[in-house]
C-alpha positions in Angstrom: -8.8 1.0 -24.6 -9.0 -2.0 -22.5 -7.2 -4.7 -25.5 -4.4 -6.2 -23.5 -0.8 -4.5 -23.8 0.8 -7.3 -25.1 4.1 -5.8 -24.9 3.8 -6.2 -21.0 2.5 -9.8 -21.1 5.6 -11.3 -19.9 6.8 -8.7 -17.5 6.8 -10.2 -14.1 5.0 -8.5 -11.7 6.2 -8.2 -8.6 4.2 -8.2 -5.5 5.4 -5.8 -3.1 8.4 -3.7 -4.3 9.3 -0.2 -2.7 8.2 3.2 -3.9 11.7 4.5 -4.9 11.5 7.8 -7.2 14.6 10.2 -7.8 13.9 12.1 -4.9 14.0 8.9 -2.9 17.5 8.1 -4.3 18.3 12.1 -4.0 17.5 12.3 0.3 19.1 8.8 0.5 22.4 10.3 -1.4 22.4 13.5 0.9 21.9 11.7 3.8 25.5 9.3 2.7 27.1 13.1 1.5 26.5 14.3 4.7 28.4 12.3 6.7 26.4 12.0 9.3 24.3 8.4 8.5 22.5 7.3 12.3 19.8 9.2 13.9 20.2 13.2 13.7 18.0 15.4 11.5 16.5 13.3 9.0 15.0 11.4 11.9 13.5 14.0 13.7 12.4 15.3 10.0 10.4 12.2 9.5 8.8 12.1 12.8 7.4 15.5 12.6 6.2 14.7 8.9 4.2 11.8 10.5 3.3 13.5 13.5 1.8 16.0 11.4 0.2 14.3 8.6 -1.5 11.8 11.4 -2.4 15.4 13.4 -0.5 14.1 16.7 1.9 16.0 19.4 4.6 13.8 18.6 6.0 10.5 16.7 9.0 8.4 17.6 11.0 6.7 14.8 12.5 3.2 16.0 14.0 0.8 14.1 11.2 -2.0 13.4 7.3 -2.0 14.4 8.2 -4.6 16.1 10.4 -3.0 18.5 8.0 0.0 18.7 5.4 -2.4 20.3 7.8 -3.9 22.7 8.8 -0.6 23.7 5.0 0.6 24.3 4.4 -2.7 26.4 7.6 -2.4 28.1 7.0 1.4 29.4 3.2 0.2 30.1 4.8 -2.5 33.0 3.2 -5.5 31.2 5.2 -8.6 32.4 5.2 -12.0 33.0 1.8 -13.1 34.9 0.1 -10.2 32.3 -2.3 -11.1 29.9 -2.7 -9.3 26.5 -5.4 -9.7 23.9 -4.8 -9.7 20.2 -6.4 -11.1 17.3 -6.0 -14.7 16.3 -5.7 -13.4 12.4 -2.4 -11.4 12.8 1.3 -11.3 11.6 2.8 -13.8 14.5 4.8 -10.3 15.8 1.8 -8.6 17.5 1.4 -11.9 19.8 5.6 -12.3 20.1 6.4 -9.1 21.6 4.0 -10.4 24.3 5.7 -13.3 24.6 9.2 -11.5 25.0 8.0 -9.7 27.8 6.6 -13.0 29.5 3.2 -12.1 29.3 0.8 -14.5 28.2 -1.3 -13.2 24.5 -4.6 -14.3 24.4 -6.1 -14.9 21.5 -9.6 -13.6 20.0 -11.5 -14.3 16.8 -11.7 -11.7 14.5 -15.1 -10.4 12.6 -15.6 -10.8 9.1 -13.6 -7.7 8.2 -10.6 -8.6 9.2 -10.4 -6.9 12.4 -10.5 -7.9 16.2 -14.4 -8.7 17.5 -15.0 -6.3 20.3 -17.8 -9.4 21.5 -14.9 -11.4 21.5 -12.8 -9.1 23.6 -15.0 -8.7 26.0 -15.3 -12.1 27.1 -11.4 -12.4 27.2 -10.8 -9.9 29.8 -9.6 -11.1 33.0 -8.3 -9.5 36.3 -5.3 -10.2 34.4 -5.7 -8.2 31.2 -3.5 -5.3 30.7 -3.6 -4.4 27.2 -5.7 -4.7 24.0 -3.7 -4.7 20.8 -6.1 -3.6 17.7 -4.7 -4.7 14.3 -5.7 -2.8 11.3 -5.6 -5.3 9.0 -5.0 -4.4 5.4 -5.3 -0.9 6.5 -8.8 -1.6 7.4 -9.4 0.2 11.1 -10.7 -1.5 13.8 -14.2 -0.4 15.5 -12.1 2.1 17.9 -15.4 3.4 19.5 -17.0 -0.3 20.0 -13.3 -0.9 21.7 -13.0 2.1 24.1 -16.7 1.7 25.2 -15.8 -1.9 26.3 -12.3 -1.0 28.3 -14.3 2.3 29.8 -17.3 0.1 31.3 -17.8 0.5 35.0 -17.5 -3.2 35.1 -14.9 -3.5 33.2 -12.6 -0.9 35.1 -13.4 -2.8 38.2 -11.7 -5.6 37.2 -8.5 -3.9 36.0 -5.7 -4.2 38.2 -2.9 -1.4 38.3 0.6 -3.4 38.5 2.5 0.5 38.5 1.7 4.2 38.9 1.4 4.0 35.2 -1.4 1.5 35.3 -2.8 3.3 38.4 -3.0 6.5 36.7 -4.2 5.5 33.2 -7.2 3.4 34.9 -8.1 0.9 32.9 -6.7 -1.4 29.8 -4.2 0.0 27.4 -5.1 0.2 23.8 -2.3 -0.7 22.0 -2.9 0.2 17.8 -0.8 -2.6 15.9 -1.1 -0.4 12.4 1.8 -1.3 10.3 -0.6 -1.4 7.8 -2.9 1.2 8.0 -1.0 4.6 7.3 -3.2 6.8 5.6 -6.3 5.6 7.0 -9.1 7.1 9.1 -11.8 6.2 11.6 -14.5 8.9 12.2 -12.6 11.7 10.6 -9.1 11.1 13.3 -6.2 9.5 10.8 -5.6 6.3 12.5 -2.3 7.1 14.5 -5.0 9.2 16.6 -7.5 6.6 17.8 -5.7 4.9 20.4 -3.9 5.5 23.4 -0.8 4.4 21.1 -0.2 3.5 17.3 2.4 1.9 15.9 2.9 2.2 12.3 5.4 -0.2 10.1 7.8 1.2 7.3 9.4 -2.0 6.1 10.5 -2.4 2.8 6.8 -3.8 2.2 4.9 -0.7 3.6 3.6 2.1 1.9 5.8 4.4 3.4 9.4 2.8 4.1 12.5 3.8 5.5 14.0 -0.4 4.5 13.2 -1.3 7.9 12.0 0.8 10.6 8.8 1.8 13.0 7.2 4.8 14.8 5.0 5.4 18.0 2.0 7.7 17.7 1.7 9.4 21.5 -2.3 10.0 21.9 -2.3 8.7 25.8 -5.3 10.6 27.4 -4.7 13.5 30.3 -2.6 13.7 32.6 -0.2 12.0 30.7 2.1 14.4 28.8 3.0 12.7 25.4 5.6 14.9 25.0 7.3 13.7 28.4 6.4 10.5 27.6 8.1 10.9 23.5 10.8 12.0 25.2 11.3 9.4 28.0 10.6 6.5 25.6 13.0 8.2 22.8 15.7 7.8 25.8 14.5 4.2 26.1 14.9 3.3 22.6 18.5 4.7 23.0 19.7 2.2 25.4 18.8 4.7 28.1 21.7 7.3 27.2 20.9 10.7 27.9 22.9 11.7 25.0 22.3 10.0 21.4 25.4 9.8 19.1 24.6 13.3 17.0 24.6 15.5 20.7 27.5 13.9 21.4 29.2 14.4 18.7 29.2 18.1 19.2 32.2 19.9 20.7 32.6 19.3 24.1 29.4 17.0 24.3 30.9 14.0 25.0 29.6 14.0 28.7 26.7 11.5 29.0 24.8 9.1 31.3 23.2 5.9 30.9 19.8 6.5 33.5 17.6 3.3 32.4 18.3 -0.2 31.4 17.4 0.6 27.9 17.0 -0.9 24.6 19.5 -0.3 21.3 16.4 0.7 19.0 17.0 3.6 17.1 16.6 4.2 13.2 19.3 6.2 11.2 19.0 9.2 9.3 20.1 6.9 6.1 17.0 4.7 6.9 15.0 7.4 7.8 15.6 9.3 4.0 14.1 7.4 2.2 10.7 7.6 4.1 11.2 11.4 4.4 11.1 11.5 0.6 8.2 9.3 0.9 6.1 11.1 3.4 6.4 14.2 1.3 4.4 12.6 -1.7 2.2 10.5 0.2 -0.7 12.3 0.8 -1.2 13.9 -3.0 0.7 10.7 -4.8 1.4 7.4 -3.2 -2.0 7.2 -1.4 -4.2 8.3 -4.4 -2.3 5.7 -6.8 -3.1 2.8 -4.1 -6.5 3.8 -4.2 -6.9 3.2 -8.2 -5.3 -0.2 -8.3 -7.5 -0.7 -5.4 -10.0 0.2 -7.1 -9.6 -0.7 -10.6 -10.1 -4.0 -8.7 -13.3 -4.1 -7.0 -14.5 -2.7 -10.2 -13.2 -6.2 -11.8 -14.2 -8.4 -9.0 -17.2 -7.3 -7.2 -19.1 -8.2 -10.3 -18.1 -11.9 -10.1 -19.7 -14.4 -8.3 -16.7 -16.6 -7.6 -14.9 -13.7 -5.8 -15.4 -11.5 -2.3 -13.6 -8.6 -2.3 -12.7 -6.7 0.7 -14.2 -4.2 2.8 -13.8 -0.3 1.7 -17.0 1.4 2.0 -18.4 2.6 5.3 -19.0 5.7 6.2 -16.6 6.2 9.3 -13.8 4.5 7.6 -11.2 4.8 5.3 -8.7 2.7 4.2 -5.1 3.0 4.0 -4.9 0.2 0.8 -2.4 -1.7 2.1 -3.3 -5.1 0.9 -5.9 -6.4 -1.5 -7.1 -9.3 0.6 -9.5 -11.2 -2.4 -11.3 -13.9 -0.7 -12.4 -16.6 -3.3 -15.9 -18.2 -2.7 -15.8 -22.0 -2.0 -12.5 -23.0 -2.6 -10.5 -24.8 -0.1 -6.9 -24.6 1.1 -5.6 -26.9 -1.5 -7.5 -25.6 -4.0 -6.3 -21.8 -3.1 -2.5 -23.5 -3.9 -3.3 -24.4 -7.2 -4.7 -21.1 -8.0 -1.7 -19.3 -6.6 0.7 -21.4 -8.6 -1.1 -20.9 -12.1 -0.9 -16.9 -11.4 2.7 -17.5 -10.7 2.9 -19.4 -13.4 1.9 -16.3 -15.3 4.6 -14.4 -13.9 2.4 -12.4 -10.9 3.3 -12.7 -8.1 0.5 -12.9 -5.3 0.7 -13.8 -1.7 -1.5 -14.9 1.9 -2.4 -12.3 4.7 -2.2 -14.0 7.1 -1.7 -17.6 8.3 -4.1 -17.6 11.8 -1.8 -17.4 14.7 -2.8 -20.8 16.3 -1.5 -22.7 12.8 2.0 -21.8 13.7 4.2 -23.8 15.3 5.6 -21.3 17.8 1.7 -20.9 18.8 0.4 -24.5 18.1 2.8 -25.4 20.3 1.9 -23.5 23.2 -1.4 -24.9 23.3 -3.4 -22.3 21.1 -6.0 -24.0 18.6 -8.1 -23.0 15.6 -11.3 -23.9 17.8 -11.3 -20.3 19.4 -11.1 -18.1 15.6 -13.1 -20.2 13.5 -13.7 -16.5 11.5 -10.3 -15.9 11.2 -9.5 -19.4 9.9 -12.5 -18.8 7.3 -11.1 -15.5 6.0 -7.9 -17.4 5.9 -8.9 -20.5 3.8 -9.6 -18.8 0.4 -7.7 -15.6 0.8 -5.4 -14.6 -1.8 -3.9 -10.7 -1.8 -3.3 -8.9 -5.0 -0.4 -6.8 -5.5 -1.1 -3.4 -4.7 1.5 -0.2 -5.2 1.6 3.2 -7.2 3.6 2.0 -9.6 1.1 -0.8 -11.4 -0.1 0.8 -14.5 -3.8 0.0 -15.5 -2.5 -2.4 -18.5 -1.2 -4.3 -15.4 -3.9 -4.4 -13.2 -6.1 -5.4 -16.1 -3.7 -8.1 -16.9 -3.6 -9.4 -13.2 -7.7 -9.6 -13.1 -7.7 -11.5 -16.1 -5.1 -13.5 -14.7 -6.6 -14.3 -11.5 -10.0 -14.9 -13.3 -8.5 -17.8 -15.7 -6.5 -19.2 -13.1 -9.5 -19.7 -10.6 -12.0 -20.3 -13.3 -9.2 -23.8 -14.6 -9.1 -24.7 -10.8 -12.6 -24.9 -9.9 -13.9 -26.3 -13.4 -11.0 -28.6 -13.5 -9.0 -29.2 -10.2 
């Protein structure tokens, strides 16, 4: 049962490609036979499928995670002389869309799970700090408890100062959840999407749901805001502050509209949103469950190595979303993590990094930040290598892409 398939041997495996099943294709071709391709139904169909599944009042699909954020930040009032924490060990958009709103991110070590150091937070906050942006790495959730006990401190409220009525009324720092990654998972029984004040999820073409490109906002802002109002207002935003979108106006005798905000052109289309729709309906029973196994399956492999760390995934409060297999490889060094990745490639896998630490980019490096303040982030960085990881890997795969790995790291420590 476990001999090699040889017939798959030479396959290339690719790292990250979409979950696209007939009834993908199918919603995709009735969104085109419709004719009705930007936002309208299928939207709104995909936003109460995430709304429910993540047991929220309401979701708002945008067209990137990236643009989701801005928008959160944006509505928040964080500008230029704002500060914003995020984690050092990041994709280099959680600390951008600071940056595009002239506010200054300030970097914080992460622990060795991949996720922000509440410690570390707390000796970043400044009479300046506006927001906290929690990355769940991997899918991985943050410790959302050990971060809302810090922002709630008497201490720590007293430092907080309200820019807006918005800031006035909420109190205290903004939690911002940067979760592209982590749809699916769960912290203390709420599916992430519910544990801060708001989530943004990811579905590019890389995610495991994905509408191609896209994004949604997850309202969970405490009383007495109203996250419908606030659904509402930033829906408007997102629509370059139009009081009518394109599918109300298209309606006889609705073509009557105002423009009542400076807004932003962010919206996704129904032919986007199809494909994610189709998803979402799977993802609980299907899509999830099959990440799981290949997860799985390689633990199983790799736990019982001593070369090899794999990542977190047991705790009793959390549950992961299986987004990435971050492997971390014991004692190997940048250089040597190069090699190992070019001999799997070699074998036709493809593998990749999660993530380069913010402070080793350019756009970062050169604004000053250094790896002296995440010396965590830059040693889970140094010898991580992440598996592929998606429903459709069979287990002749996965057993192919251990075995791979194994050799491949076994040549390059034995023999350079």
């Amino acid at each position: 049962m476990n001999h090699p398939d040889h017939s798959e041997e030479n396959v290339p495996i690719p790292f990250s490609p979409p979950y696209i099943d007939d009834n993908v294709i199918g919603e995709v071709v009735a969104a085109l036979r419709s004719g009705w391709i930007t936002t309208g139904a299928r939207v709104q169909d995909l936003e109460r499928l995430i709304a429910g599944y993540v047991q929220v009042e309401k979701a708002l699909a945008v067209n990137s995670a990236t643009s989701a954020m801005l928008l959160c930040l944006h509505w928040f009032g964080i500008g230029p002389g704002d500060e914003v924490i995020v984690p050092a060990y990041t994709y280099c958009t959680t600390a951008l869309v600071v940056m595009h709103l002239g506010a200054q991110p300030v970097m914080v070590d992460v622990s060795p799970d991949f996720t922000i150091d509440p410690a570390q937070i707390r000796k970043a906050i400044t009479s300046k700090t506006k927001a906290i942006i929690a990355v769940d790495l991997g899918g991985w959730p943050c410790d959302y408890d050990a971060i809302y006990n810090l922002v709630n401190e008497k201490t720590i409220k007293e430092k907080f100062v309200p820019a807006n009525e918005c800031q006035e009324k909420l109190g205290r720092v903004l939690v911002l959840a940067d979760a592209a990654h982590a749809l699916g998972a769960s912290y203390k029984n709420k599916m992430i999407g519910a544990c801060a004040d708001l989530t943004v999820f990811s579905l590019h073409a890389v995610k495991n749901v994905t509408s191609a490109e896209g994004g949604v906002i997850c309202f969970t802002m405490p009383a007495p805001f109203d996250n419908a109002a606030l659904y509402a207002q930033l829906r408007l935003w997102s629509l370059n502050g139009q009081t009518k979108d394109a599918f109300a106006k298209s309606t006889a005798g609705g073509w009557r509209y105002d423009v009542v905000y400076p807004g932003f052109k962010m919206n996704m289309p129904d032919v986007l949103a199809a494909m994610a729709v189709a998803q979402m309906k799977v993802y609980a029973n299907k899509i999830l469950p099959e990440r799981k196994r290949v997860f799985e399956t390689y633990v199983d492999f790799f736990s019982e190595l001593e070369n090899f760390i794999v990542p977190p995934f047991i705790h009793p409060e959390k549950q992961s979303s299986y987004h990435l297999f971050p492997l971390r490889i014991h004692g190997i060094d940048d250089e040597q993590r190069a090699h190992v990745i070019e001999k799997i490639a070699a074998e036709k896998i493809a593998v990749n990094v999660h993530f380069v630490p913010l402070p080793l980019l350019t756009v970062f490096h050169e604004r000053g930040y250094t790896m002296e303040i995440c010396p965590v982030s830059y040693q889970l960085y140094a010898n991580e290598i992440s598996l592929p990881i998606y429903p459709q890997l069979t287990e002749s795969q996965c057993r192919r892409i251990c075995r791979v790995v194994l050799a491949a790291v076994q040549s390059t420590i034995h023999h350079g």
